[in-house]
N, C-alpha and C positions, 0 to 999 in steps of 0.2 A: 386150661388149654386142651385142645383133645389131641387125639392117638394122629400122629404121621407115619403111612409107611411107604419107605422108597424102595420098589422092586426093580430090584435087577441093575445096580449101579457099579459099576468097577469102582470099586473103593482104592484108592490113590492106585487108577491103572490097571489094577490085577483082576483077578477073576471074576463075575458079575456076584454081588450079594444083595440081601435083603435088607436094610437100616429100618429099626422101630422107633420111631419116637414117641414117648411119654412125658406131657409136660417138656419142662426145659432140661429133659437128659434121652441121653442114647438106650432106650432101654433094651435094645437085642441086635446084634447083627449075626447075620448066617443065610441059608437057601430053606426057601420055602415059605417066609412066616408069612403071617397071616394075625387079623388083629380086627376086632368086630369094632365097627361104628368108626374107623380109621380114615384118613382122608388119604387116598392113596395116590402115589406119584410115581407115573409109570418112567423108568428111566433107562431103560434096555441101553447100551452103546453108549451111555454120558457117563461123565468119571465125575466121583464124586470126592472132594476136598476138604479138610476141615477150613472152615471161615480163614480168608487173605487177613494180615495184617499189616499194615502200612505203617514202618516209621519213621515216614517223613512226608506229611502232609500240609497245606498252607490252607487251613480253611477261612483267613480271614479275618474274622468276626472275634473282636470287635475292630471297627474302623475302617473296613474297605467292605463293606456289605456290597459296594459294587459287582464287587470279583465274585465274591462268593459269600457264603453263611454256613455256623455250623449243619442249619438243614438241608440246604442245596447241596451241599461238600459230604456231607453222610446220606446222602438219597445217591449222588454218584458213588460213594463208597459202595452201597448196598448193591447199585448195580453193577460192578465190577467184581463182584464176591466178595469184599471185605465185610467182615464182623466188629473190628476194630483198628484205627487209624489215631498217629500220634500226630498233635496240632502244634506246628511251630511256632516260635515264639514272636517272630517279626508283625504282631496286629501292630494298631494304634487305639489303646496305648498298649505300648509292649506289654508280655506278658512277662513281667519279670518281681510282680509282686502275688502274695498269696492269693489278693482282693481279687485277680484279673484270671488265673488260675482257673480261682474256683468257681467265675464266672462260664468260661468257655467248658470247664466238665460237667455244671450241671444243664448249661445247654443242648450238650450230650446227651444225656440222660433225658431227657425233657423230648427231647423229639424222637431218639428210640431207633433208627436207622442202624447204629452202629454205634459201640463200645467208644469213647474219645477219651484218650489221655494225653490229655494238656504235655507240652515240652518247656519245660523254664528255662530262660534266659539265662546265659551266665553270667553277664554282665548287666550293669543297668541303663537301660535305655539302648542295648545293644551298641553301647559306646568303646569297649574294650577297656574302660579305666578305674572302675571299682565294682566287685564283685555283687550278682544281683543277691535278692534274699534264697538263698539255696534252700538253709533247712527251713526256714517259714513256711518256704514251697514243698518240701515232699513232707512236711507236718501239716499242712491243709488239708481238706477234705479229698482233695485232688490227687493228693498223695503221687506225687511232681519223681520219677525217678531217671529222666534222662534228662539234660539241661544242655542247650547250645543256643547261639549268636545265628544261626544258618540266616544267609542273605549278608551275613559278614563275617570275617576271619576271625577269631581270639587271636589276634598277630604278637602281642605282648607276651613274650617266653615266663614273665614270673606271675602275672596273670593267670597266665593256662595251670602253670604249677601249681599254684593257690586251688583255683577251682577243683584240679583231680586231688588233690589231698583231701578237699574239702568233704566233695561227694564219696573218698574212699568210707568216711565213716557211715555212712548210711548204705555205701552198697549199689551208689549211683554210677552214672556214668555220661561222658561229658562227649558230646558229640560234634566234631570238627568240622567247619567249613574250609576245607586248606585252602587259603587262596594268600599267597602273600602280596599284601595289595600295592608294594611298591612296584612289585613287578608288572603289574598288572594295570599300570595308570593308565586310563583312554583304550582298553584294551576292547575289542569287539568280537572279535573268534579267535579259532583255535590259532595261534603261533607256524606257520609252516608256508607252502608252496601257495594255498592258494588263497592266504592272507596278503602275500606278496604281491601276488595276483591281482588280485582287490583292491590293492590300497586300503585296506583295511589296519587299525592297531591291533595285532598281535598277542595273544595270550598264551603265553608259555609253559608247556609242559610242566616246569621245574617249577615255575611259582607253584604247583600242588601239592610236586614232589616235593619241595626244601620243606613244607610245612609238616607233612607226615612223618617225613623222617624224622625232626624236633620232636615230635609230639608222642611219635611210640620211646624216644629217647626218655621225654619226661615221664610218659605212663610207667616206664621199665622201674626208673628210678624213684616214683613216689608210693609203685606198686598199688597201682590201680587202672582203671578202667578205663579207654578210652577206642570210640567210635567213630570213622571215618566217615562222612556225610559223600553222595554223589563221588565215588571215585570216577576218574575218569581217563585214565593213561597206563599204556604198558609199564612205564614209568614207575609210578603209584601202588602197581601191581607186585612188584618185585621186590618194592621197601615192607610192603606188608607183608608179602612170603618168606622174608625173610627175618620181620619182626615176631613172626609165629614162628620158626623156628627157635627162634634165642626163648621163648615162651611169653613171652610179654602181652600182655593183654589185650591184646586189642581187635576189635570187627572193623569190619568194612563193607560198607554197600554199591550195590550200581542201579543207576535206574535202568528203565526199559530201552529211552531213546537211546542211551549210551552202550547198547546192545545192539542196535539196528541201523540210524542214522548216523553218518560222516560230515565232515568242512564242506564237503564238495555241493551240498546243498545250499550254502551260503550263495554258492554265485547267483541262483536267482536274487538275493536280496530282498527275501519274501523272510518279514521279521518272525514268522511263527518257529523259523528256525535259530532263532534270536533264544540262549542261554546260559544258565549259570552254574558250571563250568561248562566252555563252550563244547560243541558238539568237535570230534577230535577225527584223527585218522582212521583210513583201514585198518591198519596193523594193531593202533587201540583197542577197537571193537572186536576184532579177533581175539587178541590178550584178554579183556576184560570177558567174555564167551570163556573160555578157557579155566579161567582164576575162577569164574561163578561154579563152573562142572567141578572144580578140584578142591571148594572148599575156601581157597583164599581165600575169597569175598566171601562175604557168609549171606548176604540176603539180597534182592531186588527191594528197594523203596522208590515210588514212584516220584517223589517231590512233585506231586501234582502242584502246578503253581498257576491258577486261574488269574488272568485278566481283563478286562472290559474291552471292547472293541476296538474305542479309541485310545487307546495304549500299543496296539500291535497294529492297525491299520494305520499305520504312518510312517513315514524314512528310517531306513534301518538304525542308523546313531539314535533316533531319540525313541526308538523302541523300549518298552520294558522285557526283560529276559528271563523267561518259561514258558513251561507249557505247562497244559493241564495232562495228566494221566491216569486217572482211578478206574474208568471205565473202557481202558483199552491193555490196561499193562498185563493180564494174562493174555493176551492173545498176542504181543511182541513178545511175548516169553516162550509161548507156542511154538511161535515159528523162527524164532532165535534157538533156542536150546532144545526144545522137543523133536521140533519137526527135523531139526540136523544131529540128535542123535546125542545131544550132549548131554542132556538130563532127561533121565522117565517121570512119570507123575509122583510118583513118592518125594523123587529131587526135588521137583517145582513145591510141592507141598510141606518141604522143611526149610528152602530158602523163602517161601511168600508166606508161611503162617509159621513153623514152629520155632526157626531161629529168632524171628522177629521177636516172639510174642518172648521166648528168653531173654534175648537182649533187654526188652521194654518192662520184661516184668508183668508181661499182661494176664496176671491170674485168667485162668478160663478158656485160653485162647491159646490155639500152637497144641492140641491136646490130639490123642490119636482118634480115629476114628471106633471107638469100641463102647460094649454096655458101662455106664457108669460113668461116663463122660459128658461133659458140657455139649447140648447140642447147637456147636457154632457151626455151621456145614454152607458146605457151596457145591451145586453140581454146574457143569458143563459140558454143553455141545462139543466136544471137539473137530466132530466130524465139519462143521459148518463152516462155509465162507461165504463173506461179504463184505462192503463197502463201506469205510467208516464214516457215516452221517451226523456231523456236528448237531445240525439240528436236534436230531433226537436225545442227547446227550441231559441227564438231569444236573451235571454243573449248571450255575449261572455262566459261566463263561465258555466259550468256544475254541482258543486257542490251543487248538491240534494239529502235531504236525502230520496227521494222517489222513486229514479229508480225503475223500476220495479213492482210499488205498485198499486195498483188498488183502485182510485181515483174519486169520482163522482163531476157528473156538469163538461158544457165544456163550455168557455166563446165564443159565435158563432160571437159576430158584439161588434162593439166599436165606439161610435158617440163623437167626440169633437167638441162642439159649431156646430154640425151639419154636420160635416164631417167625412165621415166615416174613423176609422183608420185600421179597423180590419171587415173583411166580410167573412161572413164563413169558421171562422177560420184562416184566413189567410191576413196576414198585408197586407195594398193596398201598 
């Protein structure tokens, strides 16, 4: 590989420096350098990040190749800054055996866009009633170290115990979709005023909240690990804050929409705003803004969840519910938390790559920007606005709820272990 040097980048925010890269490591940062036969990238005013990590990604594949693939789903990772993104386990067939695993990591590896580690299934068939192959899965090549059902609840209280004992012995950790689904029968958005409004089914706060607070109960008591998928309520917020105080184990994520978008978008009845857990209140989105700057939540995962067209261009009821996010979630992070003061770059840089990359265990990745380090890096435009154009988007699928919206920060270069994936804007 040859010599990269990035001159003049704010290294997470702060003062402009010079990054060397050598092969797949950081070989110098400071002012001034200088590096013969170097391919040099001029970065005056862009801040520069170690590589996003996403864990909680839907790339699909295998069995809805419609939606996406792991190379469509890692060419949008690459364009968004991720270096490495974790793959849910809801394909067909589930991913809930070693065989299926080690399928999706080495397709990973195979196309090169970005680091993928598979998420094992906790249960089998994502059925909730006998536990999937746990250790088969983090003894594969795959080496499987967070395991969840996401797309449906572990609802079974002895279930769930089973699994965090399970994963305690390796060091895993078991990651929740709270949704208690009796609450939640026929449910369509969020629970409140303008579900009522609608005529819409109702999805309740507390079906998230009763399942968290169960589940930090069980973590507490089996003393192990367990991970909150998509928070989504002041609610939610408060059972975690005050599950880390008692010290109990447990993280918690928010995506981006659930940072920026409210219910109040439902009234168009335009399904792109169709989700899982539904998009919620103002006073949510504040709390969860809040809990993100203080630590509560520990990271942003974007549960990019790609669809096909005809899935989301049709009547709200029979919509499917996500959205896609890889290639937009720094810049609603942007203007969520940076641009209002609530997180500087270093913050955005420890909730999008380095607590991730702990949580997940993602050797290489989450590392500081210094000599001797993995060269996972992302810089960004901050200064930049514009319009977010699905078309251009390298998902196979389009389902954004930002068409059209005006959006700051643009992700310009994307280095994996020192290769470039993504060079002014545009995937190599």
């Amino acid at each position: 590989m040859s010599k990269i040097l990035i001159r003049g980048a704010k290294v997470l925010g702060g003062e402009p420096q010079d990054v060397l890269i050598d092969g797949e490591t950081i070989a110098e940062v400071g002012t001034g350098l200088s590096a013969e036969g170097a391919d040099v990238v001029e970065a005056a005013g862009r801040v520069l990040l170690p590589g996003l990590v996403d864990l909680h990604t839907h790339l699909r594949e295998p069995g809805r190749e419609d939606s996406e693939t792991v190379l469509t789903g890692t060419r949008a990772a690459a364009s968004g800054g991720y270096t490495a993104v974790f793959a849910m386990a809801n394909t067909f067939p589930v991913a809930d055996t070693a065989g299926v695993v080690e399928q999706v990591w080495r397709l990973g590896r195979e196309h090169g866009y970005c680091d993928v580690r598979p998420i094992g299934a906790v249960t089998v068939g994502l059925e909730g009633k006998k536990l999937a192959e746990l250790g088969a899965m983090h003894e594969s090549a795959a080496g499987v170290t967070v395991f969840s059902d996401d797309g449906k609840c572990v609802d079974d209280a002895v279930i769930m115990r089973r699994a965090l004992e399970y994963v305690k012995a390796f060091g895993g950790v078991v990651a929740q979709h709270a949704q208690e689904p009796r609450l939640t029968e026929g449910a369509q958005m969020n629970e409140g005023i303008v579900s009522a409004e609608l005529g819409l089914g109702g999805w309740p706060a507390v079906a998230e909240e009763s399942i968290i607070a169960r589940d930090v109960l069980l973590a507490d008591h089996v003393g192990s690990r367990v991970h909150i998928c998509h928070l989504s309520t002041a609610g939610s917020v408060e059972i975690v804050r005050w599950a880390k105080s008692r010290g109990i184990r447990v993280t918690a994520e928010v995506t981006p929409h659930h940072l920026l978008l409210t219910d109040e978008l439902v009234r168009t009845y335009n399904p792109v705003f169709k989700v899982n857990p539904p998009l919620r209140t103002e006073r949510d989105v504040h709390a969860l803004r809040e809990a993100l700057a203080d630590g509560t939540i520990d990271i942003v995962a974007t549960d990019h969840a790609p669809h096909p067209h005809e899935d989301k261009d049709c009547e709200w009821a029979a919509a499917a519910m996500g959205m896609v996010g890889l290639e937009t979630a720094l810049s609603v992070v942007q203007e969520t938390m940076v641009d209002t003061g609530l997180l500087d770059w270093a913050g955005v840089a420890d909730r999008m790559s380095v607590r991730p990359a702990q949580i997940g265990q993602a050797t290489g990745h989450g590392r500081p920007v210094s000599a001797g380090e993995p060269a996972n890096l992302t810089l960004v435009d901050t200064a930049y606005r514009g319009q977010v154009d699905p078309a251009g988007f390298a998902s196979r699928s389009r389902n954004t709820p930002y068409a059209g919206r005006e959006l700051p920060g643009r992700v310009t270069h994307t280095w994996l272990r020192g290769k470039a994936t993504l060079v002014d804007g545009k995937l190599t």
